[in-house]
N, C-alpha and C positions, 0 to 999 in steps of 0.2 A: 668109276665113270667121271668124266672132264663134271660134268654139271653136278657131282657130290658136292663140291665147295660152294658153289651157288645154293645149294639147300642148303648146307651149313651156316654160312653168311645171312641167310634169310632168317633161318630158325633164333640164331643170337639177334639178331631185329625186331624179331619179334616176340620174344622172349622181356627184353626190357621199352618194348613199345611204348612208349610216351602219350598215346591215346588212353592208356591204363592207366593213368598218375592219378593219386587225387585232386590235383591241382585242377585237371582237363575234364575229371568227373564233374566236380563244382562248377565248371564251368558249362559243361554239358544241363545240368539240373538246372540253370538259372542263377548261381547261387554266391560265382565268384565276381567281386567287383571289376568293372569294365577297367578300372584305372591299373587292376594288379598283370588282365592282358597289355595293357600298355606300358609295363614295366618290363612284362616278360618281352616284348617288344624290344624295346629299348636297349637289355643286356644283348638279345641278340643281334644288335643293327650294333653293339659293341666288340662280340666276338664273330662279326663278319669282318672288323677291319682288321683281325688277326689272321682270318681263314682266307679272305681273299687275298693278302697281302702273300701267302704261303702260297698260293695257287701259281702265280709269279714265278717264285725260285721253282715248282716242281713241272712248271712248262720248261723251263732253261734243263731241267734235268733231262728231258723226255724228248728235245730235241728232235731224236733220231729216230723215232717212235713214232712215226705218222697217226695212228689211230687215237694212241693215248692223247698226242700235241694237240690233233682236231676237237678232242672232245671237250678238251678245257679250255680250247679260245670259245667253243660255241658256246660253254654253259657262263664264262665270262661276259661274253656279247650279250647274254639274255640278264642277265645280272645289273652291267650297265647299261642298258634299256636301248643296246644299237641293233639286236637282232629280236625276232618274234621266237615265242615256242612254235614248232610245226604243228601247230593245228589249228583248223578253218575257224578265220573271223580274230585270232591274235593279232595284238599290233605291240610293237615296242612298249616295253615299260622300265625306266629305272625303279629295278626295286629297295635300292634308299629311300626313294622320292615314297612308295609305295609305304612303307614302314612309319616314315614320318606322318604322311597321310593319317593311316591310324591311329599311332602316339596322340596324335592331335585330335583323334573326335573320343580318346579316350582319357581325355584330357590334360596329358602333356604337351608341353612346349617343346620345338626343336631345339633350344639350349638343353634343355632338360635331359635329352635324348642323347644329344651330344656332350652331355655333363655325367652321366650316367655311370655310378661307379657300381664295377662289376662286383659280385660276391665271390667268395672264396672259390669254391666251386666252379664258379663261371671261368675265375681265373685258371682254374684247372685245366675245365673243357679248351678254353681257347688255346693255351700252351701244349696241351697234349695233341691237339688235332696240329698246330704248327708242327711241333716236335716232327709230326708222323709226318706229315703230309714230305717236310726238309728233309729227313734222315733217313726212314724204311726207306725199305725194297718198293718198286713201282707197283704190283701187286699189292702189298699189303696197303699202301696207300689207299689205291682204287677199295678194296676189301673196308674199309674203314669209313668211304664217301658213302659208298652204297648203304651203311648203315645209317648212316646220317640224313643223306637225301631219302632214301626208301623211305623214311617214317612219313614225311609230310603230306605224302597223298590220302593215306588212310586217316590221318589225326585230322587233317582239314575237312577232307570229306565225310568222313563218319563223325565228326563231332565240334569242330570250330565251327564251321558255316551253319550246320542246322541249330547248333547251340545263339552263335549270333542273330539269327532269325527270328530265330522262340521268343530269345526269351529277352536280346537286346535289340531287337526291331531293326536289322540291318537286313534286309531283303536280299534274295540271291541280287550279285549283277550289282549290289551300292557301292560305290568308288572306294568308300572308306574304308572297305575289308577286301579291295582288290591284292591285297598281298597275298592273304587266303586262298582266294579263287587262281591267284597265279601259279601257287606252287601246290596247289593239289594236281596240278597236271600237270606242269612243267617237271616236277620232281619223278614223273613215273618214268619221263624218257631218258634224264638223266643216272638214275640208278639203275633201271635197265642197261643200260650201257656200261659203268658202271661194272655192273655186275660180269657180263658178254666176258670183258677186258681181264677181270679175275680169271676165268678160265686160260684164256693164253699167258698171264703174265705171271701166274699162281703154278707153276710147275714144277714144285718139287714137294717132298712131304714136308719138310724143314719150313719152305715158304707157306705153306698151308697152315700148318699150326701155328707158327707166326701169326699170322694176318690174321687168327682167330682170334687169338691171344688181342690183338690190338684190335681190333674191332669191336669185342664186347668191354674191352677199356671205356672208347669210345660213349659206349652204348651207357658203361653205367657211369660214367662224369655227365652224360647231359640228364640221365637220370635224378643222380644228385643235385645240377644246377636248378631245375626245377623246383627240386623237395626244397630248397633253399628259399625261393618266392613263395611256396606253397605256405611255409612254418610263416614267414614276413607278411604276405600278403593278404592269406586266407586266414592260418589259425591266430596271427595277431604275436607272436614270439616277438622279443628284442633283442637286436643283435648284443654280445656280450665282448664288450671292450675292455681292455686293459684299464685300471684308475691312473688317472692323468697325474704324469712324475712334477713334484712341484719343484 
């Protein structure tokens, strides 16, 4: 059946779900420092200037592909804050502007954010999602977003927003955690779609195991980049450097 690869896609989604990390537990309990979300912030307002920049070459590829071309100017448009998500009562938001926001009431500065050097890991995720997004198949591409985008409705809403509410006093609807509120819903239509386009663009078995293959890629480097702030941020780990060549 066309929709087996949408469950399969789904199931490696949620199989390395990032709502499960202990990172997002701790932070659910009360537990993780506001400033180590504003770090995990931070890497990712880092490997958004690799992701978005990749979005770029894979419109140029897609050209000819009305559906796929449509769906990346529109989730580009809501990205840089010229289009609304469709749904009543949205108004444009750049969500740089949105990211920074937060950085900043979790106590980073916008150099900070824009100084921000990624972890190994992070270096991974951002390179491997370039890699894909430039090189695969159009399908496996899409196959790979949907895993990425799909998470952020469930982690925001089952556990970032009530966790900031609890237990960091950031009330539904406070400006400061509008990135949150933006893409717990923003992300359901985009990976839905997303998803739809796997079916048409994912046609062969060849393509199918492919796009699995790189999707749970996908799924466990942002896993890793996480467990990376998690070991820094939460359990207090130091990163282990080379001794300095005299």
């Amino acid at each position: 059946m066309a929709t087996r690869i949408i469950d399969d896609i789904v199931s490696i989604r949620e199989r390395w779900h990032t709502k499960k990390h202990p990172f997002f537990q701790a932070l659910a309990e009360g537990k993780l420092p506001l400033r180590a979300m504003g770090v995990y912030k931070a890497m990712h307002w880092q490997f958004l200037q690799r992701a978005l920049a990749s979005f770029g070459t894979f419109y140029t590829r897609t050209f000819q592909y009305d559906d796929v071309r449509k769906a990346i100017v529109e989730n580009l448009s809501e990205e840089e804050g010229l289009k609304a998500i469709p749904r009543e009562g949205h108004t444009p938001h750049d969500h740089g502007e949105l990211i920074f926001r937060f950085c900043k009431a979790a106590g980073l500065s916008e150099h900070e954010v824009r100084t921000m050097k990624m972890t190994p890991a992070w270096w991974a995720r951002s390179l491997h999602y370039y890699h894909t997004t430039v090189e695969e198949p159009i399908g496996v591409v899409l196959a790979m977003q949907a895993t990425q985008e799909g998470q952020q409705p469930a982690l925001n809403t089952e556990v970032v927003l009530p966790a900031l509410a609890r237990h960091y006093h950031y009330a539904p609807g406070s400006p400061e955690i509008e990135f949150f509120t933006e893409h717990a819903e923003a992300d359901i239509e985009h990976s839905r779609r997303q998803g739809e386009l796997c079916v048409k663009y994912l046609d062969t078995t060849a393509l199918k195991t492919r796009a699995l293959e790189v999707a749970e890629q996908a799924c466990m480097l942002r896993w890793a980049s996480i467990t990376d702030l998690y070991r820094r941020e939460y359990v207090g780990e130091k990163e282990i450097l080379p001794a300095t060549v005299s």
